[in-house]
N, C-alpha and C positions, 0 to 999 in steps of 0.2 A: 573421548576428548571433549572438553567443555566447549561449546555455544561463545562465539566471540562477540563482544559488543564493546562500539563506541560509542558514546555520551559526548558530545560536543557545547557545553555551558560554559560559559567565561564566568559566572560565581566560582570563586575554589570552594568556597564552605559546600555550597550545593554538589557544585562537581564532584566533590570526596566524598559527600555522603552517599550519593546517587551509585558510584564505585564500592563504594564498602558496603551498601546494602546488595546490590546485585552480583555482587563475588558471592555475599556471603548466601545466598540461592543457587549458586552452581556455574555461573557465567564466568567467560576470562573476558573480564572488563577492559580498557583502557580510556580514561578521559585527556579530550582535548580541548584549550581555552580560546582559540579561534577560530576561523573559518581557513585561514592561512595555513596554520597547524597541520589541521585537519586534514585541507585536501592533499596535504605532501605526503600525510601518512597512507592516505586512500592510493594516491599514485603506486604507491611502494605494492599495498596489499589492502584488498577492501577487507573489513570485517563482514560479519553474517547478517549484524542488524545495527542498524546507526537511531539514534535518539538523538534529536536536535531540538535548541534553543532556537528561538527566531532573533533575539538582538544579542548579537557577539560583539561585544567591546562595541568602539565605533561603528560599527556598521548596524545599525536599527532593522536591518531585513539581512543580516550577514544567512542569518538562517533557509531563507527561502533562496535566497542562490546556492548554498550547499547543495539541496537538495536537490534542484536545476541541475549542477552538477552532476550527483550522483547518479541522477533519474540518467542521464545521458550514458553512463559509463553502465550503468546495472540495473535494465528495465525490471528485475524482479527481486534486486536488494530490498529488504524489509527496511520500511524508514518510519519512525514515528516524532511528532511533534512534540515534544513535553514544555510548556512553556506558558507564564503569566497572562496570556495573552489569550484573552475568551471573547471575541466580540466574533459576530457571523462571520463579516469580510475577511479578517485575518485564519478562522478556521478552511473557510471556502479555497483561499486562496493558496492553503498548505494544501489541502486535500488537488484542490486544480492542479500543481504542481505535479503531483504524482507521489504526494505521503499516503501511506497504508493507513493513517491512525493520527491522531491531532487529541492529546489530552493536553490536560491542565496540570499543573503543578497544586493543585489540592488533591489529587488522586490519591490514595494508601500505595504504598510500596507492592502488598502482596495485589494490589490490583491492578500495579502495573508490571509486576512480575507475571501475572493470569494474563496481560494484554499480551507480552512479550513472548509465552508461553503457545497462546493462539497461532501467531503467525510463524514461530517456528513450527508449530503441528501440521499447519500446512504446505509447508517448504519440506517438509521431509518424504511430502507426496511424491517431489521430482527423486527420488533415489531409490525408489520403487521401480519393478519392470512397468515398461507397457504391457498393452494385452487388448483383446480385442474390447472389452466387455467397457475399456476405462475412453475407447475415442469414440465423438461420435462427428458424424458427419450431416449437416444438414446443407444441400447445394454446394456453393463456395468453402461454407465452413468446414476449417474440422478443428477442432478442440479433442487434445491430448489432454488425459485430466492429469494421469500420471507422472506426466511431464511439465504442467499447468505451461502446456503453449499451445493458441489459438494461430490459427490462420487461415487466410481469406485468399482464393484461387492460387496456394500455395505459397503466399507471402506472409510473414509472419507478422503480426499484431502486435506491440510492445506496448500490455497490458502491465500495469504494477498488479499483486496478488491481491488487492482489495476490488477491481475492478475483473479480474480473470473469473473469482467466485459468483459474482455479479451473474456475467456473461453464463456460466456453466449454469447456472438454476436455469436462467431464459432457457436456453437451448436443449435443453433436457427434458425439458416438457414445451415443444415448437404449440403455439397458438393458445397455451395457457397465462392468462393473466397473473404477474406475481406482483402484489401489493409491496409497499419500501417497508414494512417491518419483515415480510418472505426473504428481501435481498440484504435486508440487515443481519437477519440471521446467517444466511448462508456465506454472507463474508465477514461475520464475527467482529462487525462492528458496530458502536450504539452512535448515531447522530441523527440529529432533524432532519427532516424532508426536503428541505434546498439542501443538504449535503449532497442525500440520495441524488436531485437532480441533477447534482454539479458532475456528480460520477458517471451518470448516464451519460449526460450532455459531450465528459471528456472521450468516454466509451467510442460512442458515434464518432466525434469527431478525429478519432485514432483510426478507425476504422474506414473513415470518408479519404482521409489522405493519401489512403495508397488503394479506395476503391470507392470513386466518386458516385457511381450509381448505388451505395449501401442505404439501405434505407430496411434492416431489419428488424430492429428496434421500434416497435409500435408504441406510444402511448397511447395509453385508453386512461384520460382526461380523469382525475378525481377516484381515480382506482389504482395504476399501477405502470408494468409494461409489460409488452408479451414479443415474443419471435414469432415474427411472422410465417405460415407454415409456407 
């Protein structure tokens, strides 16, 4: 069965191209032209990966409360940003939110079919068995990779899958230093160095919530970060 995706742009010209391009790759698309729309549809039945616009009609940030939303309802719905809007703060600010992915609308189609692509590869990890060899445990933690669920003295972490990847490099090699281009590969996305950081920064602070003495996330200053052994 085909891969479900909603597109959420209030352009119709954009939104039907964005539908007829990615039907015609394999996906059952459906586009939505508000955030109002949207979220009644998500109520019903979420899709597998949502694509959002940040300015929906009147509302100039309609975009970053969807995903507010979404994040609340589906800690590990794949969500990506596609949208005109290229400046740091508003990247930072999708990605803080809990987006997997924050492109631009100059992108190629097939290279956002390859972004789209990525994070379903990864999602198909969870429909895979467990097994010994895929958890590991270091103190508090344990990370299911199979399962891509983290949890800290048996509480569970609600990691989005850009931030899970992150986490599983660190911990899979406890007191090795991984540099932001190591954690960019490993969670199969391309942004600058304050993304990296914003990611970390949200990591920790997911992590501090429900366990204030966390402090396993090292930075090592002008290099990278590492798990503390």
């Amino acid at each position: 069965m085909a891969r479900s995706i909603a597109i959420v742009e209030d352009e119709p010209s954009i939104r039907a191209n964005y539908v007829e391009a990615l039907t015609r790759f394999g996906y059952q698309v459906q586009g939505y032209a508000t955030r109002s729309e949207a979220s009644r549809a998500f109520n019903l039945r979420l899709p597998e990966l949502v694509i959002i616009d940040i300015g929906l009609g009147d509302e100039p940030e309609g975009g970053f409360e969807l995903c507010r939303e979404l994040r609340a309802k589906a800690a590990l719905l794949p969500i990506i940003f596609l949208t005109a809007r290229d400046s740091d703060l508003d990247i930072i600010s999708g990605l803080r939110l809990g987006a997997d992915d924050y492109l631009t609308k100059d992108i190629s189609l097939h290279h956002l079919s390859a972004r789209i692509s990525a994070l379903f590869r990864r999602l198909d990890a969870l429909s895979k068995p467990m097994n010994k060899e895929t958890v590991v445990e270091q103190g508090p933690l344990r990370l299911e990779a199979e399962r891509m669920r983290v949890s800290w003295n048996g509480q569970e972490i609600p990691l989005t899958v850009t931030e899970f990847w992150m986490v599983h490099i660190l911990v899979r090699f406890p007191g090795h230093v991984k540099n932001r281009d190591q954690l960019m590969r490993e969670a199969q996305v391309v942004v600058d160095d304050a993304t990296i950081t914003s990611h970390i920064k949200r990591i920790r602070k997911k992590f501090i919530a429900l366990a204030p003495e966390f402090d396993a996330i090292e930075t090592v200053h002008g290099v990278g970060y590492r798990w503390r052994v």
